[in-house]
N, C-alpha and C positions, 0 to 999 in steps of 0.2 A: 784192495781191488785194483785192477791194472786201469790204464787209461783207455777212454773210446777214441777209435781213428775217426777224424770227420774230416771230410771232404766238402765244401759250401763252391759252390760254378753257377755262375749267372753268363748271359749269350756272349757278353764279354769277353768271357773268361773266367778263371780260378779264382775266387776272393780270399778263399782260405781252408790251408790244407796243412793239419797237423792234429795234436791229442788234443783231447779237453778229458775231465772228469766225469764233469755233465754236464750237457748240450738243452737247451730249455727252450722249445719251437711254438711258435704261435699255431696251430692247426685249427682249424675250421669249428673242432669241436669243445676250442681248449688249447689254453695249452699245455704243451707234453714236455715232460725231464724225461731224456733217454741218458743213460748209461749203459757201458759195457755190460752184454750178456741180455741188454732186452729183447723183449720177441722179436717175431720179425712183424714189420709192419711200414706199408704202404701211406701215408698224410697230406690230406690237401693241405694249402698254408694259406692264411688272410695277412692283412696287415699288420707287420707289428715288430717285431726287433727279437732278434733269435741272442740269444746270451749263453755264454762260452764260461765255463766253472773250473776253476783250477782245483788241486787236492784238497785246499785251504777254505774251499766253499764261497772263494772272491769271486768275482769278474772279471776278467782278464778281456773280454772281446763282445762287442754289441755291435750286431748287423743287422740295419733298417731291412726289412723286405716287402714288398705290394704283394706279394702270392707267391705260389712256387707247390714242390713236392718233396717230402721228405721219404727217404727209404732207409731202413735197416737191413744192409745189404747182406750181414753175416753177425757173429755172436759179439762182432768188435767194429766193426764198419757204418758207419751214418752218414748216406749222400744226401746233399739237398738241392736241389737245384732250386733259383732265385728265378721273381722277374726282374 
């Protein structure tokens, strides 16, 4: 399976913008493993640290977040925006 594009932008600016395999988001109601090709879908975000999946099923990248929004922009695209 190909890689998801993710995009992570806090007021700052761009924190990180490149692939992951899967992207693993704290959302309001849970949290969610997106991958390439999931629906689409709109997520409010609570506290908690978003975690970055290389093909290998590692860790490569943990980002603390206080809230935020996540969106599955397209069948390959995942913005979040941070607080």
């Amino acid at each position: 399976m190909s890689d998801l594009k993710i995009e992570i932008v806090s007021i700052e600016g761009s924190i990180f913008k490149g692939l992951c395999n899967i992207a693993v988001v704290p959302s309001t109601s849970g949290d969610l493993g997106i991958m390439r090709g999931h629906e689409a879908i709109i997520s409010n975000l609570r506290e908690g640290d978003i975690h970055l999946y290389d093909n290998s099923q590692n860790i490569f990248k943990t980002i603390a977040v206080k809230g935020g929004f996540a969106e599955m922009q397209s069948e390959e695209k995942l913005l979040i925006l941070i607080d």
